[in-house]
FIMIKOL-604930 format. One record per residue (C-alpha): residue in one letter; x, y, z; residue number from 1. Coordinates in steps of 0.05 Angstrom, whole numbers. Layout:
<sites>
{site "a"; {X; Y; Z}; NUM}
...
</sites>
This chain:
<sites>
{site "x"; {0; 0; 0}; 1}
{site "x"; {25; 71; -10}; 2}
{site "x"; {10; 134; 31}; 3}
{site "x"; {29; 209; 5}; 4}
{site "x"; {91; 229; 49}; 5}
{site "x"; {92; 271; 102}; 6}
{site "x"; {141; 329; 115}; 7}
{site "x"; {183; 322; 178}; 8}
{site "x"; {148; 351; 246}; 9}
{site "x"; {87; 345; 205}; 10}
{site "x"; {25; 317; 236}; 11}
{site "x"; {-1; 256; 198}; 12}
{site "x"; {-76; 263; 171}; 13}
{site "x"; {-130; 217; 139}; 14}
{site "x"; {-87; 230; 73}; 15}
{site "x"; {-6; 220; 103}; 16}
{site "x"; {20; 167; 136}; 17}
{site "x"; {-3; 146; 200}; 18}
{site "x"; {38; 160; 257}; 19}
{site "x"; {12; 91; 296}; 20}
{site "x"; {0; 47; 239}; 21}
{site "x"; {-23; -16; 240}; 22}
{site "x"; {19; -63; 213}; 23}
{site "x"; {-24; -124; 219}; 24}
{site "x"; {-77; -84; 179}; 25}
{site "x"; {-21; -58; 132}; 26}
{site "x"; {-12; -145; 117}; 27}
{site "x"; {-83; -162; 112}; 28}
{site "x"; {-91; -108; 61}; 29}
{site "x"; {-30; -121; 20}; 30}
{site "x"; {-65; -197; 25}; 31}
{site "x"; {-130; -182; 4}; 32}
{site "x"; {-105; -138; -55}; 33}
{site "x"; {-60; -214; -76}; 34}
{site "x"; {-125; -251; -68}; 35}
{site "x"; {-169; -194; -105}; 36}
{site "x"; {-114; -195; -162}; 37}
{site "x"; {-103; -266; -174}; 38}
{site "x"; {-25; -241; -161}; 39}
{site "x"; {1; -314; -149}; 40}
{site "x"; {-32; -338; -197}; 41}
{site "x"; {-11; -284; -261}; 42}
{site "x"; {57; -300; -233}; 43}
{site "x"; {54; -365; -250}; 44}
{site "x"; {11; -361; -329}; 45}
{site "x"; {54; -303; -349}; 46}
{site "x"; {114; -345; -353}; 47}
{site "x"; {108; -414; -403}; 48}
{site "x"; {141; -473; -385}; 49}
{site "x"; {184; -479; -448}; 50}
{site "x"; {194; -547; -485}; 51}
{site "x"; {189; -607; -445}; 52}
{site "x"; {185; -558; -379}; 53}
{site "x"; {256; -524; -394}; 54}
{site "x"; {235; -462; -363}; 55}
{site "x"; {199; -490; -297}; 56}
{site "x"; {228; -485; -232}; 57}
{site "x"; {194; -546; -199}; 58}
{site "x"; {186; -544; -119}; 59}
{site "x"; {162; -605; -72}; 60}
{site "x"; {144; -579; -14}; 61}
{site "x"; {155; -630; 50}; 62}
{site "x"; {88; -637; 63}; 63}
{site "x"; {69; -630; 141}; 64}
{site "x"; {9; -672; 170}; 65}
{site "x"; {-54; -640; 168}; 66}
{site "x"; {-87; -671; 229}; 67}
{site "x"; {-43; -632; 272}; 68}
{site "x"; {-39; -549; 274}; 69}
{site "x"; {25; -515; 253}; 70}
{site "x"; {75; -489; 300}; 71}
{site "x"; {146; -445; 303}; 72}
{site "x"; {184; -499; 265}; 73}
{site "x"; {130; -493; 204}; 74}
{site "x"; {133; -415; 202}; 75}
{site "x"; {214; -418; 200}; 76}
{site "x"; {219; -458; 146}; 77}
{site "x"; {157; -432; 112}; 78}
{site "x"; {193; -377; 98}; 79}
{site "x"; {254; -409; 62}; 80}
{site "x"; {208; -457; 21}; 81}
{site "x"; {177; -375; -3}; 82}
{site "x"; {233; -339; -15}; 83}
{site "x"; {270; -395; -60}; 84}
{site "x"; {203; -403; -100}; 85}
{site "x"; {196; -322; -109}; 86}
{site "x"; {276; -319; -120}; 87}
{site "x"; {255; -363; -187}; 88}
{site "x"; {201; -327; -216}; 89}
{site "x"; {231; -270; -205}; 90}
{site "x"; {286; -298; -257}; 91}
{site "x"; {226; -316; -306}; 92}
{site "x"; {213; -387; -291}; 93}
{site "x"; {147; -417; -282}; 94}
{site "x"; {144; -447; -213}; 95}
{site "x"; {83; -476; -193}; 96}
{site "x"; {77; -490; -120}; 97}
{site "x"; {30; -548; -103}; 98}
{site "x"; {21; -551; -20}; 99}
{site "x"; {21; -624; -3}; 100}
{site "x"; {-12; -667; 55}; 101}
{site "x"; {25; -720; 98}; 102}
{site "x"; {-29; -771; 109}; 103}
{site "x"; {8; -841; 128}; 104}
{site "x"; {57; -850; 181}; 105}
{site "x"; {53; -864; 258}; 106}
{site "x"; {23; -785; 268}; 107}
{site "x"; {-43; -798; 231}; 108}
{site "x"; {-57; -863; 265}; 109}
{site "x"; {-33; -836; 340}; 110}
{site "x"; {-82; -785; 324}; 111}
{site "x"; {-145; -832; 305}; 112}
{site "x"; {-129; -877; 359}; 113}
{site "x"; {-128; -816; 407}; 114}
{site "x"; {-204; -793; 368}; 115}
{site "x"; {-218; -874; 374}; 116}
{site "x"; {-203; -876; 452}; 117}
{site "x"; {-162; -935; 427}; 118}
{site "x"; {-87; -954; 462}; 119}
{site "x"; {-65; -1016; 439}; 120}
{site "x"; {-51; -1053; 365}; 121}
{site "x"; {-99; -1104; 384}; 122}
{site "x"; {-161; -1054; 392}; 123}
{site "x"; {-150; -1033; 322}; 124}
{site "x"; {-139; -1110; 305}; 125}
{site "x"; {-217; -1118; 330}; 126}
{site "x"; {-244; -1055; 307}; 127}
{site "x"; {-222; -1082; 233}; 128}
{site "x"; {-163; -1046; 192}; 129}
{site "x"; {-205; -1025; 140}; 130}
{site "x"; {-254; -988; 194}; 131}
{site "x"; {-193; -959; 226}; 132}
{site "x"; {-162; -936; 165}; 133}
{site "x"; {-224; -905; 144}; 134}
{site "x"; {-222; -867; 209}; 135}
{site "x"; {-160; -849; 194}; 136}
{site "x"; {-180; -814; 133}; 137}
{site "x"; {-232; -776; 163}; 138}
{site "x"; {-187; -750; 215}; 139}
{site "x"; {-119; -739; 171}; 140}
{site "x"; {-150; -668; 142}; 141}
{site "x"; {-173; -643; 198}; 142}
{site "x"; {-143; -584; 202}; 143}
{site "x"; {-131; -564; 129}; 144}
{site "x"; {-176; -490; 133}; 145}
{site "x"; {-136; -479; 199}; 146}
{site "x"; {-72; -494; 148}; 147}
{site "x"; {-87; -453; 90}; 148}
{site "x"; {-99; -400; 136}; 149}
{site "x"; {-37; -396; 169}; 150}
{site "x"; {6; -404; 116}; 151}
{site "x"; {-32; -349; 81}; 152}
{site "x"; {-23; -303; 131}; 153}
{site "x"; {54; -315; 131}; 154}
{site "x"; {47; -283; 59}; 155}
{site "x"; {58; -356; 27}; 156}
{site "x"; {48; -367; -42}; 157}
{site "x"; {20; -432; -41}; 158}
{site "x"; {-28; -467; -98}; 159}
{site "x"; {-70; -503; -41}; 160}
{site "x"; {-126; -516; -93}; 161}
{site "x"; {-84; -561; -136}; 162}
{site "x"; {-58; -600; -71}; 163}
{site "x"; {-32; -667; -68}; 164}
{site "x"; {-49; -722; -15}; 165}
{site "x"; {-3; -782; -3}; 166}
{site "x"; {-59; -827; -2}; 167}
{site "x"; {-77; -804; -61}; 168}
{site "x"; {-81; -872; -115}; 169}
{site "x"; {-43; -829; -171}; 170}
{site "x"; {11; -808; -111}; 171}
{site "x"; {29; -873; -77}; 172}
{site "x"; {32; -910; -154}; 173}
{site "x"; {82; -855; -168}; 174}
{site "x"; {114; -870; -112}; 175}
{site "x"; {121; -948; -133}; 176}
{site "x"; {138; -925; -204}; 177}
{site "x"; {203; -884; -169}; 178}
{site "x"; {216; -947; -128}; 179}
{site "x"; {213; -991; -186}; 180}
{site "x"; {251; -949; -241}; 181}
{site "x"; {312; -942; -174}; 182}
{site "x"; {307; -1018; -177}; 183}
{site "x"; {319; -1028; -258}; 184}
{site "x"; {375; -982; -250}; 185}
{site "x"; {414; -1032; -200}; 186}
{site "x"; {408; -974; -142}; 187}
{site "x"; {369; -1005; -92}; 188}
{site "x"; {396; -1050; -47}; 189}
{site "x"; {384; -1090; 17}; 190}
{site "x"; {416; -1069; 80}; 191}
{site "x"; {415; -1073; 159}; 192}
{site "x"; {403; -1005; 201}; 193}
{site "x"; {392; -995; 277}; 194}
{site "x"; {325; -960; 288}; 195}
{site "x"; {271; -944; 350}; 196}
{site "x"; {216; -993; 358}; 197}
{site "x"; {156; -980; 385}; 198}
{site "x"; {135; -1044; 428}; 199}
{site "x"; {63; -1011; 436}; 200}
{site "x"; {53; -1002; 362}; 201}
{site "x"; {93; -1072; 343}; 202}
{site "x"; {134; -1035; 288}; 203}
{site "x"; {200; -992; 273}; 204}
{site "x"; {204; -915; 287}; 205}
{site "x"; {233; -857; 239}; 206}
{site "x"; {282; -805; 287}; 207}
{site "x"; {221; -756; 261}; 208}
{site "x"; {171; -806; 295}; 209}
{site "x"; {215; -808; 362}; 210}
{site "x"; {215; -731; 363}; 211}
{site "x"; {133; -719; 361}; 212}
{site "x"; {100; -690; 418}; 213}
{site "x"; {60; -739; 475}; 214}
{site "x"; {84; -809; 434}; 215}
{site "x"; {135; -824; 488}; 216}
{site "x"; {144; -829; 565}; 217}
{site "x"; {202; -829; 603}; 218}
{site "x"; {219; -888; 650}; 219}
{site "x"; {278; -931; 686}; 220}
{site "x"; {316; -966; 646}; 221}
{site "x"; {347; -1030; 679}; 222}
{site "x"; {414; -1043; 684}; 223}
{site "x"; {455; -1111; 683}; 224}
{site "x"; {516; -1125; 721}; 225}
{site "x"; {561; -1179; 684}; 226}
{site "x"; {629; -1215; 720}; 227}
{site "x"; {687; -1226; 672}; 228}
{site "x"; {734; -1275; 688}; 229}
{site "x"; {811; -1242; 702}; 230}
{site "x"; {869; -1277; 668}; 231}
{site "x"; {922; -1250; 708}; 232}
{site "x"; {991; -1265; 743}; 233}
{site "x"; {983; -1222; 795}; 234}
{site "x"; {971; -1259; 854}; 235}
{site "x"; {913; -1213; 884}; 236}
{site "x"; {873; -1214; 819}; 237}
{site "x"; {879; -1299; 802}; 238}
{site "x"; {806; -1331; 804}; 239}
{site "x"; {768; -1254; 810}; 240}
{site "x"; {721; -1226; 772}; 241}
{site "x"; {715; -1163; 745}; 242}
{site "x"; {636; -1138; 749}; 243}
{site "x"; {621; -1085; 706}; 244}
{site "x"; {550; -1054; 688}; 245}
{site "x"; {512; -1042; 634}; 246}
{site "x"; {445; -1007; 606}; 247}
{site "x"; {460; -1045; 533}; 248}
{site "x"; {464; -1112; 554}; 249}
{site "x"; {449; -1136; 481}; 250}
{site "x"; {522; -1111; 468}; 251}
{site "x"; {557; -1159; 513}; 252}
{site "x"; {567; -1223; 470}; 253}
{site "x"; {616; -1172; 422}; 254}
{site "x"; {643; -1139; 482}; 255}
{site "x"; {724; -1134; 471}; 256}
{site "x"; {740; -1082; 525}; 257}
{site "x"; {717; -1063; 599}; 258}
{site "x"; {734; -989; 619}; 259}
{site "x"; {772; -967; 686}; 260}
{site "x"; {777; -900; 708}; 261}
{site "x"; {855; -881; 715}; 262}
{site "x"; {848; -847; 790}; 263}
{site "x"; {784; -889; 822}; 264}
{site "x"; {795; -939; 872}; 265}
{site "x"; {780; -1009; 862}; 266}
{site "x"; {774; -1070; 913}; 267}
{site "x"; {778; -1138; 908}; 268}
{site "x"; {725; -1168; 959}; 269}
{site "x"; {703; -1236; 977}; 270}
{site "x"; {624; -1237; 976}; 271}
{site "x"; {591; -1290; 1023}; 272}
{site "x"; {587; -1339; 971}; 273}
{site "x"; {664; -1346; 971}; 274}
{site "x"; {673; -1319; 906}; 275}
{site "x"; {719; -1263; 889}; 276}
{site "x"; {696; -1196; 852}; 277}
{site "x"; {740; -1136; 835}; 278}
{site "x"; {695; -1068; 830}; 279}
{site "x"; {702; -998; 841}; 280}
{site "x"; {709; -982; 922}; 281}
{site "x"; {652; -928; 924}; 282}
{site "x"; {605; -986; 890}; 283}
{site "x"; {614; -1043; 949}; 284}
{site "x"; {554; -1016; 987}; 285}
{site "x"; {507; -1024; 923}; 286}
{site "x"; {518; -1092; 927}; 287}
{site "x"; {504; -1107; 995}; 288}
{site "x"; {450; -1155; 973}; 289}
{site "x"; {496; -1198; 926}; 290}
{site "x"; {564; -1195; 967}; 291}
{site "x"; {539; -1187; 1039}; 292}
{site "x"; {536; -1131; 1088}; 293}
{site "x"; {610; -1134; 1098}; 294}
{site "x"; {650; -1175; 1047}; 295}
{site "x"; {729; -1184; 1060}; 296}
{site "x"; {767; -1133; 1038}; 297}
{site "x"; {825; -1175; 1001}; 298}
{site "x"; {865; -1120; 950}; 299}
{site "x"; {853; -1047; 929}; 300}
{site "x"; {887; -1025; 865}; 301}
{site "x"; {876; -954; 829}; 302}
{site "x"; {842; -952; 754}; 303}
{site "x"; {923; -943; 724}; 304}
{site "x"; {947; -1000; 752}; 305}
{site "x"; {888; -1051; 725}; 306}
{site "x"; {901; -1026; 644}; 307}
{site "x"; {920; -1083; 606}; 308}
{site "x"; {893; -1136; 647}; 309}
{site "x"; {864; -1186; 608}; 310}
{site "x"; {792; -1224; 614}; 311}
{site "x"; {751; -1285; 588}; 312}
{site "x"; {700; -1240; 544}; 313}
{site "x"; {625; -1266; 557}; 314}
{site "x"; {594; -1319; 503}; 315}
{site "x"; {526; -1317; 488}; 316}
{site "x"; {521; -1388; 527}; 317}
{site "x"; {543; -1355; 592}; 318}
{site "x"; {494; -1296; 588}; 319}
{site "x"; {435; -1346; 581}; 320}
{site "x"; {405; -1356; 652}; 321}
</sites>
């Protein structure tokens, strides 16, 4: 919008500028002039796409899930996916900017099971999948009007009439096409990856899925406490083992190394059972319940002095209760 100027020490009237003015208003009117004037739209039919779409600028924009409302994180990064987009057609290409819908995933079903008053895999199991993936699609665009009008209000130019859905048929068959034309190529390959499971939901987790808001709770994790067997000449540490702890117990059968710290103090201490254990001195007391209330005190070493020793690593066969 443009206002006549005012001369300095000037009082602003109904015809200057404003001397409080309203920048909110100042938006909504430079928005409501875009909508009146079909701006995004001319800047889009005024430029051809050339022969076999030489001059288009295409842009995929991540598309966000529409059963939940947008927050900070959308409105940061709405703003690059704009200015790239404008930076374009500025240059004369045609971009057309399609907003897309997220509708598959863990989100949209934590979201009908939380409309379904549903917990577990095995209520959805006798609901019926097909029931509770129709639910799902009911629920999945809940919030699209809530959508479109934020991201209009950020000054987006965004084509939301021409929108694609992941569940769309035409979407998820392109989807296998790209899979399939990767595989004729020779680039797809099998492979093994660590990843979060969800034991609730019976099925593997994305670092995107691990990051959403109410999916997790925190709790105690156990902890395992292991002996290894010493192989050493010195006289104090013959027949004792070492017990060291663990919160990744699933690691122990390729276990090649135990840690000491270089200035702790260590014991060797008979427990009741007449067994021998070497562990850090500040640690006997945990054990009271394994060892005894007061198990013989037979050697103390510091962390330096215990680098090198060598132990029997665990099997597999000895883990097994």
């Amino acid at each position: 919008m443009a206002y006549p100027r005012a001369r300095v020490g000037e009082q602003s009237d109904n015809q200057g500028v404003p001397s409080q003015p309203s920048f909110p208003k100042l938006e909504e009117d430079v928005l409501a002039y875009w909508q009146n004037d079909k701006t995004f739209e001319a800047s889009v039919n005024a430029r051809d796409a050339g022969v076999n779409g030489a001059n288009e600028f295409v842009f995929y924009d991540g598309p966000p899930f529409a059963n939940g409302l947008p927050h900070y994180g959308h409105l940061l990064t709405g703003y690059a996916k704009d200015v790239v987009p404008r930076y374009q057609t500025m240059r004369g290409r045609r971009v057309e900017r399609r907003f897309g819908w997220d509708c598959h995933g863990l989100p949209a079903e934590f979201e009908a099971e939380k409309q379904l008053g549903i917990s577990h895999k095995n209520e959805i199991e006798t609901m019926g999948v097909a029931k509770f993936n129709d639910a799902c699609r009911a629920s999945v665009l809940r919030y699209t009007t809530d959508w479109e009008a934020y991201v209009t209000r950020q000054a987006r130019w965004v084509d939301f009439v021409h929108d694609y859905k992941t569940l769309d048929l035409s979407y998820m068959e392109s989807v296998m096409w790209a899979f399939k034309t990767l595989w004729d190529k020779g680039l797809i390959y099998e492979g093994f990856r660590v990843l979060w499971y969800c034991w609730r939901c019976e099925t593997p987790l994305s670092n995107t899925e691990t990051k959403m808001d109410d999916v997790y709770r925190d709790r105690q994790d156990p902890a395992v406490t292991v002996g290894l067997k010493l192989e050493s000449t010195v006289p104090e540490l013959q027949g004792v083992e070492a017990l060291v702890w663990t919160t990744t117990p699933w690691t122990l059968p390729s276990n090649l190394a135990a840690a000491v710290h270089p200035d702790v103090s260590y014991v060797v201490v008979q427990a009741a059972n007449g067994r021998k254990y070497l562990l850090a001195e500040a640690r006997v007391g945990a054990y009271a319940r394994e060892l005894g209330e007061s198990p013989a005190l037979l050697a103390k070493f510091i962390g330096k002095q215990l680098v090198g020793t060598r132990y029997t690593p665990p099997s597999l066969k000895s883990l097994l209760p």
